[in-house]
C-alpha positions in Angstrom: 28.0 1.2 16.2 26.3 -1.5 17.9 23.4 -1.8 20.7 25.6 -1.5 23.8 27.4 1.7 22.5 23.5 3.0 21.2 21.9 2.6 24.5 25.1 2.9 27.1 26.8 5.7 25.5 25.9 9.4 26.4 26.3 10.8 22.7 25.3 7.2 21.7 28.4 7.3 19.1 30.6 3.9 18.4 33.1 2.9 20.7 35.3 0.9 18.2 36.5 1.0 14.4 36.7 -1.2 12.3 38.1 -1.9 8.3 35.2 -1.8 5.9 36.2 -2.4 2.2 32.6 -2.4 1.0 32.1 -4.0 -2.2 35.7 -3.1 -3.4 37.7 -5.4 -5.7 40.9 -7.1 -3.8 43.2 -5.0 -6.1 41.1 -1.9 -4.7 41.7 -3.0 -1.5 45.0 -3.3 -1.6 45.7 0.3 -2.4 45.0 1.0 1.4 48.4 -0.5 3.0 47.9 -0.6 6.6 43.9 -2.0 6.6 44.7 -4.3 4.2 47.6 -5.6 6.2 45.8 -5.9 9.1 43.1 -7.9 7.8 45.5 -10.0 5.9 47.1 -11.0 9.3 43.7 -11.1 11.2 40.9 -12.3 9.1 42.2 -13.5 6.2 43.6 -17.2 7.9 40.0 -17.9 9.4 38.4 -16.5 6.1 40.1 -19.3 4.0 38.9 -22.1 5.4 35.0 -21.5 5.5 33.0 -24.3 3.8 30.9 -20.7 1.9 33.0 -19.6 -1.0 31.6 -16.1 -0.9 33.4 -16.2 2.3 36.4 -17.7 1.5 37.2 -15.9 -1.6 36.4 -12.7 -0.7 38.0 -12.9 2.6 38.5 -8.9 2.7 35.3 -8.2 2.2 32.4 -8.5 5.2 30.7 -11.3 4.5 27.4 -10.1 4.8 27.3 -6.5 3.5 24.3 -5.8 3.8 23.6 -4.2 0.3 20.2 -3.3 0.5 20.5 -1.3 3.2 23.9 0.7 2.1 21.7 0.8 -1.1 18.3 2.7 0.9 20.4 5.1 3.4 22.6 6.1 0.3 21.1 9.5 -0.3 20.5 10.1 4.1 22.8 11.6 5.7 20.8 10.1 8.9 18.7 7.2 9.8 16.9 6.1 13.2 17.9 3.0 14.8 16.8 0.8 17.4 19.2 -1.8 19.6 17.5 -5.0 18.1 17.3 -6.2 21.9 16.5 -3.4 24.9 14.0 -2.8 27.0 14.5 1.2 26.0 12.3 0.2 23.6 13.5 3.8 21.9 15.3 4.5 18.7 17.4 7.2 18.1 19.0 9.5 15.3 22.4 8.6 14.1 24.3 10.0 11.0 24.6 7.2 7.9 29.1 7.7 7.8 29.8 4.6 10.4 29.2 0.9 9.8 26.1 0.0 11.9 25.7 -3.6 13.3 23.4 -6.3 12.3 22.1 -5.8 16.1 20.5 -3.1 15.3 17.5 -2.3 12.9 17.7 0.4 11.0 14.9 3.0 9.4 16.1 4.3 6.5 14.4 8.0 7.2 15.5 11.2 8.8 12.2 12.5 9.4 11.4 13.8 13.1 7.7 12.9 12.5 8.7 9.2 11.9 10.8 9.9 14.9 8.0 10.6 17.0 5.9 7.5 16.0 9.0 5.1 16.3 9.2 6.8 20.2 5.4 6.7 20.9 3.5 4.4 23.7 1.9 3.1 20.6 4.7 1.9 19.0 6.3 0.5 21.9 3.4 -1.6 22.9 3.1 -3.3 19.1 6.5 -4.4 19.9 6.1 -5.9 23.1 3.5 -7.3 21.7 5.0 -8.5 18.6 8.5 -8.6 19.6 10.4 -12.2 20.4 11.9 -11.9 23.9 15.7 -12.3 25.2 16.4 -12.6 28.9 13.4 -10.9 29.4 14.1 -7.6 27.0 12.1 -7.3 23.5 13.4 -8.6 20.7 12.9 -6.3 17.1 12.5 -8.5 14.2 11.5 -5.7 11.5 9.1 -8.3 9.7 7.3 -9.4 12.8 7.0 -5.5 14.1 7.8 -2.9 11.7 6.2 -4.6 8.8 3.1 -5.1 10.2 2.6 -1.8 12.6 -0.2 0.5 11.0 1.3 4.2 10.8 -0.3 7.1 10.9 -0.5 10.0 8.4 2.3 12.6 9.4 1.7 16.1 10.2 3.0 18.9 11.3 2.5 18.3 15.1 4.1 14.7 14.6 7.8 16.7 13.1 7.7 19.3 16.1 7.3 17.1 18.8 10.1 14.3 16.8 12.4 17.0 17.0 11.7 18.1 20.8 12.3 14.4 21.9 15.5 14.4 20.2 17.0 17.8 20.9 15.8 17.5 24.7 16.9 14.4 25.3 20.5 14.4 23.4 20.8 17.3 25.6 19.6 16.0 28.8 21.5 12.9 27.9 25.0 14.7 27.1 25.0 17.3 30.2 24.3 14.3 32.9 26.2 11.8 31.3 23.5 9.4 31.4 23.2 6.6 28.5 19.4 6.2 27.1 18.8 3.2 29.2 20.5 4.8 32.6 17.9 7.8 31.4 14.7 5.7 30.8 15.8 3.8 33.7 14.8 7.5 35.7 12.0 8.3 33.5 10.5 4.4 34.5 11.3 4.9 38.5 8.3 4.8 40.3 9.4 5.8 43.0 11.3 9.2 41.3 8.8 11.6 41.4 9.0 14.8 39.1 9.9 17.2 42.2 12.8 15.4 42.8 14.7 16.2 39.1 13.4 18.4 36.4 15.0 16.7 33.5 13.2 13.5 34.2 9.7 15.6 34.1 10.3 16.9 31.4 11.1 13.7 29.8 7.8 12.0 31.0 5.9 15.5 30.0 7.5 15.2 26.4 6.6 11.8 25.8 2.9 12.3 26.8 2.4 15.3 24.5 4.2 12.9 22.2 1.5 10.0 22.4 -1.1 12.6 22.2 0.3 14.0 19.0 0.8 10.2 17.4 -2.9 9.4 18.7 -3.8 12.6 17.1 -2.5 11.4 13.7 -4.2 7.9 13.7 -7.7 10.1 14.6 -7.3 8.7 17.8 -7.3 11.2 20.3 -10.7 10.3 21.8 -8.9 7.4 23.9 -8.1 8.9 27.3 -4.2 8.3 28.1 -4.1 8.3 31.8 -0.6 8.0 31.9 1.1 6.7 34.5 3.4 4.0 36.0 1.9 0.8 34.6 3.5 -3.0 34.3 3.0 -4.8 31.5 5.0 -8.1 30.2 6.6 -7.6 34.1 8.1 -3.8 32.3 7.3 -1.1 35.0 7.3 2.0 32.8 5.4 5.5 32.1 3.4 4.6 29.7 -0.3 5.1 29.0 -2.8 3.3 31.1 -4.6 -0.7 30.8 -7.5 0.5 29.4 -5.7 2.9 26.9 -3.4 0.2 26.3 -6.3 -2.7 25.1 -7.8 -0.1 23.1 -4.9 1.2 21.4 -4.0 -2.5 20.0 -7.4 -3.5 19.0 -7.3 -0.5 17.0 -3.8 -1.6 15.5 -5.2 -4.8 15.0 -8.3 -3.7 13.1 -6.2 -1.7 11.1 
């Protein structure tokens, strides 16, 4: 699973396999024929002549595993993720039993309430903020961004409204077709308005009662939202107003 498929793809599932041996000894490997074969033919004569030895001895293996992470989903059977480079800006749930790509960061939590925060105006402005750019779209480095944003104690309201952003928008999502940046791309369109197609006013209604829930659980929720269509770092997207917008990162910056 990488970005493209994440953000492209109405179900948001992989659009490719590929042969994972994990940590697995060559000998292990080998009982599986046909993958083995394959990346005998196909990996193995680049493999051998890397200057890294870890590479070039273990050419069946991927060369950067990635154990910590197989090691911190282990015991999820999902994890939210986020295209390291989009202007969504959103992550979304996916089930742990694919091979995820190092273009996207991963959260090694199931919880709708973490959801919700990960989704919220609040969030998304800390990485713009934070965020290296590509081309123009945000760039998610975890220690830059996630390892310095100030979250909120979860509650109740936080889960509830997670779970309505996911079930409501995998549906929306699935019915129409519509990949999540195609869908944002509606939910962002000024010139749309919410007469014109229920789904995306229901969208931009979930998300506010989302931010108000996530300002809720910082202790927050005396900052008026406005939202509304508002350009930021030349993004044009519903999203709280200026005002709400200073406030809200001089309060993650206090914190």
């Amino acid at each position: 699973l990488n970005g493209e498929d994440l953000n492209s793809r109405p179900d948001c599932s992989a659009s490719r396999w590929v042969i994972d041996f994990n940590d697995r000894t060559e000998a292990a490997a080998r009982e599986y024929e046909l993958p083995m074969a394959r990346v005998e033919q196909d990996v193995r004569p680049e493999r051998v002549k890397n200057v890294r030895a870890a590479r070039r001895d273990l050419w069946w293996r991927f060369a950067e595993n990635a154990a910590g992470m197989r090691k911190a989903i282990a015991n999820l059977g999902q994890v939210l993720v986020i295209a390291q480079t989009s202007n969504t800006l959103m992550c979304v749930r996916q089930g742990c039993g694919q091979i995820l790509s190092h273009m996207l960061v991963v959260f090694a939590t199931s919880s709708y309430a973490d959801q919700a925060v990960l989704s919220s105006s609040v969030h998304q402005l800390w990485i713009v903020q934070r965020g290296s750019g590509l081309r123009g779209d945000p760039r998610y480095i975890p220690s830059d961004v996630f390892a310095t944003f100030p979250r909120p104690i979860h509650g109740e309201g936080l889960d509830l409204v997670g779970r309505e952003l996911d079930e409501q928008r995998r549906e929306i999502m699935v019915r129409r077709q519509l990949g999540l940046t195609k869908l944002y791309n509606l939910v962002n369109d000024p010139d749309l308005p919410d007469s014109a197609d229920a789904d995306v006013a229901r969208m931009r209604q979930i998300h506010v009662d989302l931010d108000l829930a996530v300002m809720a659980a910082y202790g927050w929720d005396d900052v008026p939202l406005d939202h509304g269509f508002h350009t930021y770092r030349q993004m044009t997207r519903w999203t709280v107003s200026p005002a709400a917008r200073v406030e809200i990162l001089d309060r993650l910056l206090e914190e």
